[in-house]
DSSP file (Angstrom, degrees, kcal/mol; ACC not computed):
  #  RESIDUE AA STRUCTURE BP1 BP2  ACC     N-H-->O    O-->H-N    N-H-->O    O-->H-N    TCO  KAPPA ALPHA  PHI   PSI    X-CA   Y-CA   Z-CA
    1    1 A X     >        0   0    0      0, 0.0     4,-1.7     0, 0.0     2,-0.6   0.000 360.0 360.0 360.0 -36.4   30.6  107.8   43.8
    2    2 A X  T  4  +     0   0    0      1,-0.2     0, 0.0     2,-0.2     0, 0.0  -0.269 360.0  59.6 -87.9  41.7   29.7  110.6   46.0
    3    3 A X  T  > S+     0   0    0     -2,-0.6     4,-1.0     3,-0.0    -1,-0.2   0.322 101.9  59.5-143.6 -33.3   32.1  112.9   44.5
    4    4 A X  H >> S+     0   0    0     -3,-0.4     3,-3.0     2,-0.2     4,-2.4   0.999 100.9  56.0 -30.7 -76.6   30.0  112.3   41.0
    5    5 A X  H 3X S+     0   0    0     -4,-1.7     4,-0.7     1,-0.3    -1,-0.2   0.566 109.7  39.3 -46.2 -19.6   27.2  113.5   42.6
    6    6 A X  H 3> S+     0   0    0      2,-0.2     4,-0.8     1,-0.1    -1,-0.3   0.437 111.8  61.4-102.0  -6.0   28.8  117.2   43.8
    7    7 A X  H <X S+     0   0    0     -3,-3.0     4,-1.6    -4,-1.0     5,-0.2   0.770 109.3  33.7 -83.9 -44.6   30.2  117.2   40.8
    8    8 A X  H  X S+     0   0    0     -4,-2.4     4,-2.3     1,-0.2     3,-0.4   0.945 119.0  60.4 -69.3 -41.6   26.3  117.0   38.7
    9    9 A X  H  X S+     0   0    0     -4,-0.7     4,-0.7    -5,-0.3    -1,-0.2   0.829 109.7  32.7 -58.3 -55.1   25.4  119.0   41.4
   10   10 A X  H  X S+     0   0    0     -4,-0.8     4,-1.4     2,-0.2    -1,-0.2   0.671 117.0  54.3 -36.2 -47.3   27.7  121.8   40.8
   11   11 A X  H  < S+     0   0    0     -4,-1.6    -2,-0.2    -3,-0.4    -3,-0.2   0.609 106.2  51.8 -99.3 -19.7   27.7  121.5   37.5
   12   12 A X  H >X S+     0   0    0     -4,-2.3     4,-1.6    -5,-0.2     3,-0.6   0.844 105.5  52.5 -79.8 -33.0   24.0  121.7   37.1
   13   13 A X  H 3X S+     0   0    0     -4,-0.7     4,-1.3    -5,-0.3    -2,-0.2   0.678 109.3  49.3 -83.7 -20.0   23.5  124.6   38.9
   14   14 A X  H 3< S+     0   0    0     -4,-1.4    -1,-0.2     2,-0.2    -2,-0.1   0.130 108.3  53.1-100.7  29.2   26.0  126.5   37.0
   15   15 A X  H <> S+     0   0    0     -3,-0.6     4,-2.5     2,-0.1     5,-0.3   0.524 111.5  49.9-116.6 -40.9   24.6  125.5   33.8
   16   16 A X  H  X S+     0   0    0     -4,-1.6     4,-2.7     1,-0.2     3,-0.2   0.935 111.3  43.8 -55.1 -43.7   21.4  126.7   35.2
   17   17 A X  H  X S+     0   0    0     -4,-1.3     4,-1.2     2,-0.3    -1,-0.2   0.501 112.1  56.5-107.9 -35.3   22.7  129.8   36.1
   18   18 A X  H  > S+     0   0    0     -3,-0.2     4,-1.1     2,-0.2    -1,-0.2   0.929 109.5  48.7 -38.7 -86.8   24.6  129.8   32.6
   19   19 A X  H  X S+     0   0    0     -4,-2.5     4,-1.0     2,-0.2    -2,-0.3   0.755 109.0  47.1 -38.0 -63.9   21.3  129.5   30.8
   20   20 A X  H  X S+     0   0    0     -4,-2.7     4,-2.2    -5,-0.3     5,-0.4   0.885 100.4  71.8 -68.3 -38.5   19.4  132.0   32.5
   21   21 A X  H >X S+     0   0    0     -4,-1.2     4,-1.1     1,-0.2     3,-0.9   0.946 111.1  26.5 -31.9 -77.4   22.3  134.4   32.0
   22   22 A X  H 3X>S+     0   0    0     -4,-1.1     5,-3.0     1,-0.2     4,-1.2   0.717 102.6  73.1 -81.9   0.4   21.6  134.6   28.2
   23   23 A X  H 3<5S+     0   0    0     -4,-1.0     3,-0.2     2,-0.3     6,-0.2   0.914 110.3  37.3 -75.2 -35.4   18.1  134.0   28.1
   24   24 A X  H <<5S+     0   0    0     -4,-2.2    -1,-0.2    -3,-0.9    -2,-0.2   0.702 115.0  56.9 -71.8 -18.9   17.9  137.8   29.7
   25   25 A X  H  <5S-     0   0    0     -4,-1.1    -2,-0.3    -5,-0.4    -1,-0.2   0.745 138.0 -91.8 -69.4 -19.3   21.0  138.3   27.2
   26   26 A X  T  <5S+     0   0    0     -4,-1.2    -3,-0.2    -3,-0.2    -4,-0.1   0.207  71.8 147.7  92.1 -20.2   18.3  137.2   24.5
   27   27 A X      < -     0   0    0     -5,-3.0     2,-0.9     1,-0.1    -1,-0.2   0.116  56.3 -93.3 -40.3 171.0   18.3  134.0   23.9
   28   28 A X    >   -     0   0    0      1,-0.2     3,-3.9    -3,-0.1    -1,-0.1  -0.776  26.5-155.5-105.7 102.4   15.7  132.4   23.1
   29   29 A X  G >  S+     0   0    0     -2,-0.9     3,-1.1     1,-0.2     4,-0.4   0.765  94.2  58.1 -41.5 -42.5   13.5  130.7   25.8
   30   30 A X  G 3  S+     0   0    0      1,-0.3     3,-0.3     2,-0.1    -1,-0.2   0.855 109.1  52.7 -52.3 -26.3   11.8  128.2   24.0
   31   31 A X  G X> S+     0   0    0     -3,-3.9     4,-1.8     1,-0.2     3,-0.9   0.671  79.7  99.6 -59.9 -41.2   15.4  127.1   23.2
   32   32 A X  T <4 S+     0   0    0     -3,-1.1     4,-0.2     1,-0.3    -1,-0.2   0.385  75.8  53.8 -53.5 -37.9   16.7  126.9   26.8
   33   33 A X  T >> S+     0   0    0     -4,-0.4     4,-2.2    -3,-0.3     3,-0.5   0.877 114.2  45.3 -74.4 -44.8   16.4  123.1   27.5
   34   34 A X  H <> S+     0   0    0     -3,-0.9     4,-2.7     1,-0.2     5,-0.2   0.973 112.7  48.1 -46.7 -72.7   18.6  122.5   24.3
   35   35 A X  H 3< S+     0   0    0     -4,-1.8     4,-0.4     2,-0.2    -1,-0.2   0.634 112.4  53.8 -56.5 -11.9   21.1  125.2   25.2
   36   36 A X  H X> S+     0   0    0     -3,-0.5     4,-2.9    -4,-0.2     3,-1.7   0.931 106.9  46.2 -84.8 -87.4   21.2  123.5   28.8
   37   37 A X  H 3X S+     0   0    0     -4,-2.2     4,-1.4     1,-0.3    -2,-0.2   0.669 112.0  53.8 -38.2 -33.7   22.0  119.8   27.7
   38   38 A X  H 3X S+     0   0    0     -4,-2.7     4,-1.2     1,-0.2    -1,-0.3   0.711 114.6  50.3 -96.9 -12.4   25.1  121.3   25.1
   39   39 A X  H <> S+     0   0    0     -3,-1.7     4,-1.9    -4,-0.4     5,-0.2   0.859 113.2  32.3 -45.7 -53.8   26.3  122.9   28.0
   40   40 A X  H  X S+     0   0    0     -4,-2.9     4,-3.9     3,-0.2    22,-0.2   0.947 115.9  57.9 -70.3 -40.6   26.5  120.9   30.5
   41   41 A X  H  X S+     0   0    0     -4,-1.4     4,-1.5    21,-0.3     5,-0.2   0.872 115.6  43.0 -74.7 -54.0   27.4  117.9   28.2
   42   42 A X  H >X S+     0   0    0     -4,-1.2     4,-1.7     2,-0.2     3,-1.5   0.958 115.2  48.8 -61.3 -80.3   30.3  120.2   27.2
   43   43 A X  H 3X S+     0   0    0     -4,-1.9     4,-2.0     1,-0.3    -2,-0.3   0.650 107.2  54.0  -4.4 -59.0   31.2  121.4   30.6
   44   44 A X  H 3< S+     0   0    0     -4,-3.9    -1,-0.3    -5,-0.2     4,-0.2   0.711 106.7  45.6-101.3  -9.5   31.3  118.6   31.9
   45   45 A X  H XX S+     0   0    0     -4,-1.5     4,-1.8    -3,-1.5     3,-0.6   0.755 115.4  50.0 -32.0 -49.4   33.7  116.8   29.6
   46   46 A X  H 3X S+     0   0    0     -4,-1.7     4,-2.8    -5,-0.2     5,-0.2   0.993 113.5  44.7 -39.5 -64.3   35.9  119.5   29.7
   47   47 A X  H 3< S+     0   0    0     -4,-2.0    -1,-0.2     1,-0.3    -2,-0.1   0.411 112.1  49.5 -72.7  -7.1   35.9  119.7   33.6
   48   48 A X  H X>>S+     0   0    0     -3,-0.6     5,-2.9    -4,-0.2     3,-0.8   0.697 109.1  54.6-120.6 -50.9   36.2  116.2   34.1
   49   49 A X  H ><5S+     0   0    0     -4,-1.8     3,-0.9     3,-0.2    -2,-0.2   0.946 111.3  48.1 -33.0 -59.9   39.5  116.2   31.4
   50   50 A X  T 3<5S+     0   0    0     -4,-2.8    -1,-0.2     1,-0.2    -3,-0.1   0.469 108.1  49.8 -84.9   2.7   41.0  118.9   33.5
   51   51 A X  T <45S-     0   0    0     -3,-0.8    -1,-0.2    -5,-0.2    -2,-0.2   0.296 123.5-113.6 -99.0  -6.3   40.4  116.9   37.0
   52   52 A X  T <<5S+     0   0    0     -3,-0.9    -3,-0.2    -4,-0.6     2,-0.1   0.594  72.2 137.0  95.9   0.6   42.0  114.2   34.9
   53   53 A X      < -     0   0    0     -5,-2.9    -1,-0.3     1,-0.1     5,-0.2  -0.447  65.9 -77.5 -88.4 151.7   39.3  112.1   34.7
   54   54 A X        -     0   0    0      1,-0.2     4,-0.3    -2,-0.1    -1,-0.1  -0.256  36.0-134.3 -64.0 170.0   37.9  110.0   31.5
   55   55 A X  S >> S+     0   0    0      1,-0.2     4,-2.1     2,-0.2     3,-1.0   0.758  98.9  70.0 -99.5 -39.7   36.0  112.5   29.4
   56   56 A X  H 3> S+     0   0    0      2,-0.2     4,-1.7     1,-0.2    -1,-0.2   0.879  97.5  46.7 -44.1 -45.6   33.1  109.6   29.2
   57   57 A X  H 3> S+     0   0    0      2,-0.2     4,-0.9     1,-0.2    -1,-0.2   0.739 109.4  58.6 -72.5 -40.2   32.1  109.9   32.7
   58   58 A X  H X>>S+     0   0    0     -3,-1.0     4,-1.6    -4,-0.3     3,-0.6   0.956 107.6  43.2 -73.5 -26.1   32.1  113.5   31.9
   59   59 A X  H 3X5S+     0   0    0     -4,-2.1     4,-3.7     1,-0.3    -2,-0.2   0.920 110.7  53.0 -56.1 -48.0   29.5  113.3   29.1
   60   60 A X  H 3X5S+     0   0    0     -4,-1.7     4,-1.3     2,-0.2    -1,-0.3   0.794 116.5  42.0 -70.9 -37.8   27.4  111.0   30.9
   61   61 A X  H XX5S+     0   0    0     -4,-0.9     3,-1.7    -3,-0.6     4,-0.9   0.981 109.3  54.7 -64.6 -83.1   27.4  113.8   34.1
   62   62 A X  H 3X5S+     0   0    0     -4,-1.6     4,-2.2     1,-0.3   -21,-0.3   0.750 110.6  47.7 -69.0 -49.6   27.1  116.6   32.1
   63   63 A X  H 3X<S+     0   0    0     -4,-3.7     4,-2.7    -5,-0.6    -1,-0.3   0.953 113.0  49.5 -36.8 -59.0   23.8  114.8   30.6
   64   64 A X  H <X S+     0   0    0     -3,-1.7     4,-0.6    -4,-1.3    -2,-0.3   0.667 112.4  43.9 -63.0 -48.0   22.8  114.1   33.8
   65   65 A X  H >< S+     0   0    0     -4,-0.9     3,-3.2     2,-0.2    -1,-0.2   0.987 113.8  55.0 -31.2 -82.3   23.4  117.8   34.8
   66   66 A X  H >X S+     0   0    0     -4,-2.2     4,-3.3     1,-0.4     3,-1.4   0.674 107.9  46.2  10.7 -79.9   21.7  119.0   31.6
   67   67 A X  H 3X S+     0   0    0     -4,-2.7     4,-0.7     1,-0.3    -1,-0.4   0.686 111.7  48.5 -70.4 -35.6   18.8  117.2   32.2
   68   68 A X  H << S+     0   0    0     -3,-3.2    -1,-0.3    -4,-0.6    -2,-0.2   0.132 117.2  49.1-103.6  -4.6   18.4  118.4   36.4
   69   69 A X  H <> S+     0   0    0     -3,-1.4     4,-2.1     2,-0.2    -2,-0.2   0.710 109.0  48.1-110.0 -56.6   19.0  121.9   35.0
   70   70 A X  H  X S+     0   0    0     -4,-3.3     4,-0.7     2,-0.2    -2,-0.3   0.803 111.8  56.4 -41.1 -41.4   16.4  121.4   32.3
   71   71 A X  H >X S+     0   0    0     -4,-0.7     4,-2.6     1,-0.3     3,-0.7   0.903 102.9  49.1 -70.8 -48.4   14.2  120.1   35.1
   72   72 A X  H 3> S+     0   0    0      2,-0.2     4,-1.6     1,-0.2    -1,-0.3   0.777 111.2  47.1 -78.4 -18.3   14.3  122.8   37.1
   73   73 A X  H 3< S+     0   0    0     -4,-2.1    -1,-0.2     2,-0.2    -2,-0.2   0.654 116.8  50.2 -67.9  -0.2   13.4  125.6   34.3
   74   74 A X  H XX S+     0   0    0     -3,-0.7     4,-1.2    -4,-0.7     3,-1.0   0.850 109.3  42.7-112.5 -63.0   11.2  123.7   33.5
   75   75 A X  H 3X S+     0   0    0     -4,-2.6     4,-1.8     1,-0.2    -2,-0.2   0.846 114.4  47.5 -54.1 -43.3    9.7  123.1   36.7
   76   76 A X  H 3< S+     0   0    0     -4,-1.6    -1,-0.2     1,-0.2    -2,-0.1   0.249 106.5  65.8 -93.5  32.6    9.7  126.9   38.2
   77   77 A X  H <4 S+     0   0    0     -3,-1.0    -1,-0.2     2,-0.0    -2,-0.2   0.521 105.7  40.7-114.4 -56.3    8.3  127.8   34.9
   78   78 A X  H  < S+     0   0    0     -4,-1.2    -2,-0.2     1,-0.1    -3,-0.1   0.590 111.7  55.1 -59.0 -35.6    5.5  126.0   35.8
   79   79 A X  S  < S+     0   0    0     -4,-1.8    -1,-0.1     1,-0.1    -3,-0.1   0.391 113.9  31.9 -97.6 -17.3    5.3  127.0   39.1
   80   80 A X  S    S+     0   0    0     -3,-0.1     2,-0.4     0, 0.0    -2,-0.1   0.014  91.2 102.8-141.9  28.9    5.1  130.6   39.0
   81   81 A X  S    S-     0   0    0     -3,-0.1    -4,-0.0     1,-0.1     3,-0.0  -0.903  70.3-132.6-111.2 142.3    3.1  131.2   35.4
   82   82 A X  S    S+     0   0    0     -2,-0.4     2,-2.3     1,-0.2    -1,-0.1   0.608  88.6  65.5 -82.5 -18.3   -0.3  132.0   35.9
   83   83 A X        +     0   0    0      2,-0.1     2,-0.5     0, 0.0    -1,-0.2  -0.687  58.1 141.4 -87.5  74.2   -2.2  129.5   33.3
   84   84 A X        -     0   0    0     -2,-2.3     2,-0.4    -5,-0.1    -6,-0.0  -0.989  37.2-161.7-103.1 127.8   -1.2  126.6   34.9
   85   85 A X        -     0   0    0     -2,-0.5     2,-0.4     2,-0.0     5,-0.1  -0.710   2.2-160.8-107.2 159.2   -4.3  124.4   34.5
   86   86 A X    >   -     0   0    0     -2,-0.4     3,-1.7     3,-0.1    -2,-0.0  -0.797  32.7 -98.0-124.5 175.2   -4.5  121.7   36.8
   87   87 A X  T 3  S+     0   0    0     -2,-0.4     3,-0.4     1,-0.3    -1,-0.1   0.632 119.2  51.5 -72.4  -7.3   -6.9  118.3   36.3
   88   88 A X  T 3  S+     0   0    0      1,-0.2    -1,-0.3     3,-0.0    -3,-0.0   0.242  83.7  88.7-129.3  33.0   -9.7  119.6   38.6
   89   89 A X    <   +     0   0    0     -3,-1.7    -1,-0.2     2,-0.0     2,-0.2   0.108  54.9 122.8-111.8  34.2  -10.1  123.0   37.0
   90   90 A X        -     0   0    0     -3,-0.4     4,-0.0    -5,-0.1    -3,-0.0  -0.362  56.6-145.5 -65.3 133.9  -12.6  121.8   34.6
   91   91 A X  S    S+     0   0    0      1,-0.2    -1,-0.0    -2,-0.2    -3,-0.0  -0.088  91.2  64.3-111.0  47.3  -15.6  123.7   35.0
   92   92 A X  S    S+     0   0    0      3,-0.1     3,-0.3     0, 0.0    -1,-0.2   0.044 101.4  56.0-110.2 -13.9  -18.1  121.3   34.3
   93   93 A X  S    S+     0   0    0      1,-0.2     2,-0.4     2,-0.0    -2,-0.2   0.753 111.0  43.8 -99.0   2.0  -16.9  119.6   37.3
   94   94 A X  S    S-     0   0    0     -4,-0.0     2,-0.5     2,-0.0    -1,-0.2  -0.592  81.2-169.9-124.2  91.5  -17.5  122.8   39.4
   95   95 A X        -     0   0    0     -2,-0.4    -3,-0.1    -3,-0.3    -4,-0.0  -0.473  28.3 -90.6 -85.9 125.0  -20.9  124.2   38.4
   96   96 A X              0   0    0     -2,-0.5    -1,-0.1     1,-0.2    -2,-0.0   0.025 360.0 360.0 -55.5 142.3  -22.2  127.8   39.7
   97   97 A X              0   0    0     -3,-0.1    -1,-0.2     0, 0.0    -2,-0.1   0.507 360.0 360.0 -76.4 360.0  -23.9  128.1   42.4
């Protein structure tokens, strides 16, 4: 079970890594989560065939990846864009002094 888990791990991070790769190539960001999921999903059937392993197990990792790859563009996207509005940056609830 713990050999799953370096396996998504892996396999997420070079999907990220993947991703970001053509997204300066051109892709198209908005796209990126999409382009993420048919990676990994592929990747990781493939990679899982050629460790010998059923190709089901890879799809279901490769989602898994996908998705943990998706999360994090997703997340440092968020994290380092300046309009992030957050729930207590209403200005009616902070009125000038």
């Amino acid at each position: 079970m713990t050999e799953n888990f370096q396996e998504i791990g892996t396999l997420g991070l070079a999907v990220y890594v993947l991703v970001e790769i053509l997204k300066r190539a051109g892709f198209p960001s908005k796209y990126a989560g999409i382009l993420s999921l048919f990676l990994s999903v592929a990747l990781g059937a493939g990679s899982f065939v050629i460790l010998g392993k059923p190709w089901y197990e890879g799809l279901i990792s490769g989602f898994w990846a996908g998705a943990s790859a998706s999360g994090v563009y997703a997340g440092t996207k968020s994290a380092f864009t300046k309009e992030t509005v957050g729930v207590n940056d209403d200005p009616a609830l902070h009125p000038a002094c």
